[in-house]
C-alpha positions in Angstrom: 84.1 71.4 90.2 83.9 72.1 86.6 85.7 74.4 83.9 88.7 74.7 86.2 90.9 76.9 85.4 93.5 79.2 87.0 91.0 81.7 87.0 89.0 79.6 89.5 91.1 77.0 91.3 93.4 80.0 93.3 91.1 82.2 95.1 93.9 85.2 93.8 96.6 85.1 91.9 99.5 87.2 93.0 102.2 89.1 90.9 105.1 91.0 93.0 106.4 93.9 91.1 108.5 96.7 91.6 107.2 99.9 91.0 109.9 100.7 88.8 109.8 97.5 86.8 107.7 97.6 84.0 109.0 95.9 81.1 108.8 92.1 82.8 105.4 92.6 83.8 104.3 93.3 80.5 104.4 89.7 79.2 102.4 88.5 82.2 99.8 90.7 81.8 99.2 90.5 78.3 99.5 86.6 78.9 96.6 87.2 81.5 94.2 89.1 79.2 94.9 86.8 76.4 93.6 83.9 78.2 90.9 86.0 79.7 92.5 85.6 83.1 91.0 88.6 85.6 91.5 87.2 89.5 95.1 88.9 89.4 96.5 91.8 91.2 99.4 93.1 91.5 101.6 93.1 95.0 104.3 96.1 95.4 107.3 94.8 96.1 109.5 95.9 98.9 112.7 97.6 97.7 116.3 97.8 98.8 115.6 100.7 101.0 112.4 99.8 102.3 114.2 96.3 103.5 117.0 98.2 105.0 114.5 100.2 107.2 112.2 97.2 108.5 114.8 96.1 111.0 114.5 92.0 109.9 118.2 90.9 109.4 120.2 90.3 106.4 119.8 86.6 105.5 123.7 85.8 105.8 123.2 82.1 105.2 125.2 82.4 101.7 127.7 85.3 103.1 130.8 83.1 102.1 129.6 81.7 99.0 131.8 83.2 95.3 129.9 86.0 94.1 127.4 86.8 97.1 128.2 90.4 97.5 126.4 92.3 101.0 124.1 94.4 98.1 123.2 90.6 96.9 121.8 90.1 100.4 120.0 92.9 100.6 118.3 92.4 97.3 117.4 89.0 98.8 116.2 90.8 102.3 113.8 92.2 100.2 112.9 89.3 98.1 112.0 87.4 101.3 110.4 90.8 102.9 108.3 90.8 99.8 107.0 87.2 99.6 106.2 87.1 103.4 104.0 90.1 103.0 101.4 88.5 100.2 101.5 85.3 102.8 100.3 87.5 105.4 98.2 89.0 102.7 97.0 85.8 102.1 96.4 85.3 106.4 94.6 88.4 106.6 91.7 88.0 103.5 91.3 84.6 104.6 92.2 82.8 101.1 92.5 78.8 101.3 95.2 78.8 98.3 97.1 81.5 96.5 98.9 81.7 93.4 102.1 83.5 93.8 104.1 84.5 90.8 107.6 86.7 90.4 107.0 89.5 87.9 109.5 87.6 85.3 107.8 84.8 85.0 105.6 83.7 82.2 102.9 81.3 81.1 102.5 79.8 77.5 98.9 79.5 75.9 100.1 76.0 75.8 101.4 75.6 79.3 98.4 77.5 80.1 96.2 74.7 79.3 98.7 72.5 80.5 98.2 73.7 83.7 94.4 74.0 84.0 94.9 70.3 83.1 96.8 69.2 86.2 94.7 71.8 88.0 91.5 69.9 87.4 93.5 66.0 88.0 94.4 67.9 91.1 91.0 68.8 92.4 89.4 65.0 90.4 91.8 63.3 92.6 91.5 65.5 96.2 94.9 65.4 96.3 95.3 67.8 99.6 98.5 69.9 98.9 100.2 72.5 100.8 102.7 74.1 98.4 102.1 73.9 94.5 105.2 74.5 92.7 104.7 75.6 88.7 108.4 76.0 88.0 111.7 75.1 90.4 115.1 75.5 89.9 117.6 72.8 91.0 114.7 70.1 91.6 114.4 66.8 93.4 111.3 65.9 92.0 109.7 62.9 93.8 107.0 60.2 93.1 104.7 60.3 90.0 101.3 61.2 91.6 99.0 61.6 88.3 99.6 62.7 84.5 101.7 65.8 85.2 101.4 66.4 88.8 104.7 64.7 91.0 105.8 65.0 94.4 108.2 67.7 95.1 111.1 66.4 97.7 112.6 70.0 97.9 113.9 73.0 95.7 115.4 76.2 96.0 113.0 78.8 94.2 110.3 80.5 94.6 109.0 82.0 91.5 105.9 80.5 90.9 104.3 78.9 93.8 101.0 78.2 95.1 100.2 78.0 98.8 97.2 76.6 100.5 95.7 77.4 104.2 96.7 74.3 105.3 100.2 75.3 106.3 99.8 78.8 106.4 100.7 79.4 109.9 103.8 77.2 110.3 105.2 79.0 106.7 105.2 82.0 108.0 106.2 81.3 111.3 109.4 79.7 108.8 110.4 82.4 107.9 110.2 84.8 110.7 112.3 82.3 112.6 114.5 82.1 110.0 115.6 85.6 109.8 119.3 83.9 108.0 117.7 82.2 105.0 116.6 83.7 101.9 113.3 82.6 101.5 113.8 80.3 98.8 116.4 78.6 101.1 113.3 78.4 104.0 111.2 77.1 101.7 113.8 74.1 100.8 115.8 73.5 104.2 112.6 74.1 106.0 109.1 74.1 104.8 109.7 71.4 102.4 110.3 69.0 105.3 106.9 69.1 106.9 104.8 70.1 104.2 103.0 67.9 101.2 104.4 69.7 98.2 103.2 68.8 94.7 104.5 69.9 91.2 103.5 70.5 87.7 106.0 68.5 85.5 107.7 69.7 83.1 106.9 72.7 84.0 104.2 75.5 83.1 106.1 78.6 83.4 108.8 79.9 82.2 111.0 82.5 83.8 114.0 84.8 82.3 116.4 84.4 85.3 116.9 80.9 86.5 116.6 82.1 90.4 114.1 83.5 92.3 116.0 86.4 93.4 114.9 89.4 91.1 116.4 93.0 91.0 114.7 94.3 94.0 117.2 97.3 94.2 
């Protein structure tokens, strides 16, 4: 495949926003029509209340943790409530890999064509991932694989992901199981264990909270 570029490689890029959040979007977007990037859309988040209603239970995993209030779990109810729906999203339009990005995170020009870069050494070298992570908070970042692109033991985060077919089934099955664990915690206690996840190193977006649990209230 030639002239690969995020634009191409992801069958749909995916940017969960709140309805009332406008302001971190903005940077995104205009990054996007820059870079004449267009296979985008925008996911609606699920809020507070909408979480409270689905009847899924309130990941207590972090319950007795400094500073993890019950409104903090909720927030991260719907965090997880939100991220599960664009992988069923995913399930149901029958895409082989997805780009998934919070709406506070950001990509450079430069990191831009940092990352079509590793995209294409990706693809050159058939290198058969399940999760793609772009940026990841508290990494252990495993084995050089080529130029940029590394093996990803495990990390807790989930702002910019990708996520291929491959695993599809058993990720989501994750995190209905898992109805305790934030879903940045299922992705690192759980998924990361028996799936082949790859990152971009140093990273190729940036974000403006260093967690992937944004203000879903």
């Amino acid at each position: 495949m030639s002239n690969i570029s995020i634009d191409t490689y992801f069958d749909k890029i995916i940017v969960i926003k709140l309805l009332k959040s406008k302001d971190r979007l903005e940077k995104i977007i205009n990054c996007f029509k820059m870079n004449n990037i267009v296979n985008y859309e925008i996911f609606r988040a699920i809020d507070v209340i909408e979480a409270e209603k689905s009847g899924w239970k309130i990941p207590t995993a972090h319950s007795n943790r400094p500073g993890v209030t019950y409104d903090l779990m909720k927030r991260q109810l719907a965090c997880k409530l939100s991220h599960y729906g664009v992988l069923k999203l995913m399930k149901e339009r029958g895409y082989n890999r997805i780009l998934i990005l919070e709406d506070d995170a950001f990509i450079s020009k430069e990191n831009l064509l940092r990352l079509n870069s590793s995209l294409k050494d990706i693809e050159d070298n058939d290198l058969n991932w399940d999760m793609l992570y772009l940026f990841a908070s508290f990494p252990n970042i495993g084995g050089n694989i080529v130029n940029d692109v590394y093996r990803l033991n495990y990390s807790p985060g989930a702002v910019a992901y990708g996520v291929s077919i491959n695993k599809l089934d058993d990720i989501i099955r994750s995190v209905e199981m898992n109805e305790h664990l934030p879903i940045d915690d299922i992705y690192c206690a759980v998924v990361h264990h028996y799936s082949n996840t790859i990152c971009i190193h140093p990273w190729v977006v940036e974000t403006g909270k260093f967690k992937s649990v944004i203000n879903f209230g």
